[in-house]
N, C-alpha and C positions, 0 to 999 in steps of 0.2 A: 703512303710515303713513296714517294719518287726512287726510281734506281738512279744510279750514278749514270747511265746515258742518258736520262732524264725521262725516259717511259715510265710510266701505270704500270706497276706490276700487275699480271692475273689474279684473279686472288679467290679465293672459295670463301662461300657463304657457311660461318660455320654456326650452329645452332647448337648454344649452349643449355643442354637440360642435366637432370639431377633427380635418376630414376626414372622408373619406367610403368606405366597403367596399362593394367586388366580391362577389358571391355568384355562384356559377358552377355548372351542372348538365354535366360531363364525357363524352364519350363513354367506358366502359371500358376496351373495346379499342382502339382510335385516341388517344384523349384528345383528341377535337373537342370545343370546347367548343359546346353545344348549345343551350342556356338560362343565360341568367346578370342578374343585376338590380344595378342600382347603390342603396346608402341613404345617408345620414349615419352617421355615429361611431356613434352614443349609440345607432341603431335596435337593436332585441333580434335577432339569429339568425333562432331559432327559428321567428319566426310568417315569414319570409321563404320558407319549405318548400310551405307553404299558397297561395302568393302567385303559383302557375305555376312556379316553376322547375324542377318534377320535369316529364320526357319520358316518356310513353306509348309513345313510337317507338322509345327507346333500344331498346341491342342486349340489356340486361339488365333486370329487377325488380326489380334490390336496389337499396339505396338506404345507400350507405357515407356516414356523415357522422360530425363529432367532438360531445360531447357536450352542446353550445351548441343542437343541433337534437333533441334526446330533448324530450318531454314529450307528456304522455296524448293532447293535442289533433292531436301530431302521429303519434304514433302508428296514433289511432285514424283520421284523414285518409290514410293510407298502406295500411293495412289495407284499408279502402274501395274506393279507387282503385287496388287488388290490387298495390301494391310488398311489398319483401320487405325488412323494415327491421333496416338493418343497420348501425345506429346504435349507438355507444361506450352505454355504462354509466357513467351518474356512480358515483363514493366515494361510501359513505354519512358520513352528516354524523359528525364526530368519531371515527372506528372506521376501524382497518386496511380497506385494497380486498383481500375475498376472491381466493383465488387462481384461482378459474376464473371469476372477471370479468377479473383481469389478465392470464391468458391468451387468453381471449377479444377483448379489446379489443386486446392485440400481434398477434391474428393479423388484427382489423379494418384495422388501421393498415398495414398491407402493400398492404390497397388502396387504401386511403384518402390516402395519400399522395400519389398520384399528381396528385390538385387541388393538392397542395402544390407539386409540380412545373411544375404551369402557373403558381402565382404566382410563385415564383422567375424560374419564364422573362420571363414579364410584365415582372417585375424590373428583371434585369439585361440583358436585351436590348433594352427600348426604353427603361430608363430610366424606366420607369412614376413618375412622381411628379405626383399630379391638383393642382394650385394654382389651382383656380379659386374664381369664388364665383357660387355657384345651384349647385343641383341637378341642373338640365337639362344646365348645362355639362359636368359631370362626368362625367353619366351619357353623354355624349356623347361625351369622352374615353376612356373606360371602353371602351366601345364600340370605339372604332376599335382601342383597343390588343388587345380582343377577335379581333375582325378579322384584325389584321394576326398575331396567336399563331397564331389559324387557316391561315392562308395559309401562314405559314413551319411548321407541322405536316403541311400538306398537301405541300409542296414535298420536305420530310425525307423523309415516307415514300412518296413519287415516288421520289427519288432510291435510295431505299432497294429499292423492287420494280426499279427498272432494274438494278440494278447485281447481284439475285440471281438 
């Protein structure tokens, strides 16, 4: 809308989201979580790969992720930084998903699941639901509930080496 001298007001680009996502970097075999980042809703995936979440220390190279995290830039970032990227395949646009992409990506999904299993945990054992407002807060909550997944993972597989 025009101001009354008849300029373009300035105007900010506002980016309306509703909540905020975990991204989380896994231990494979433990499933310690290792690296993990808080964003808003609306952030993209993908450029979050780029951003530190990936461990050089992990116990593995490979890099299991769904297909929100594929594209050239991250690709080529992984490559680099010698992971072994083992990243879903999108469908190609409008055409059947070849069957040894849909092979491929059901035998990805076996590991890859296992983040899924840390958010469910996240879930329903603390009740995980962020209702704050800021960023910082969030990511702050995020955090603890981080934390405390860790500790009661760490405690399971205590209890789990005593007891064999």
């Amino acid at each position: 809308k025009r101001q009354d001298d008849g300029t373009m007001p300035s105007s900010d680009l506002a980016i309306p989201f509703f909540g905020y996502k975990s991204h989380v970097s896994i231990d494979r075999k433990y499933r310690f979580i290792r690296k993990w980042k808080t964003t808003h809703a609306a952030a993209s995936d993908g450029a979050r790969l780029r951003e530190g979440l990936l461990d050089k220390t992990n116990t593995a190279s490979s890099v299991w992720a769904d297909t929100a995290y594929r594209s050239k830039a991250n690709e080529d970032f992984m490559e680099k930084q010698g992971f072994v990227s083992k990243v879903h395949r999108k469908k190609p646009h409008l055409k059947p998903m070849p069957r040894h992409i849909q092979k491929s990506n059901a035998g990805k999904s076996i590991i890859r699941s296992r983040v899924e299993h840390v958010f469910a945990d996240q879930k329903s054992q603390t009740g995980l639901f962020v209702r704050t407002v800021g960023i910082s807060r969030a990511t702050m909550r995020i955090g603890l509930v981080n934390i405390v997944y860790n500790m009661r993972r760490f405690l399971f597989l205590e209890r789990l080496n005593a007891s064999a």
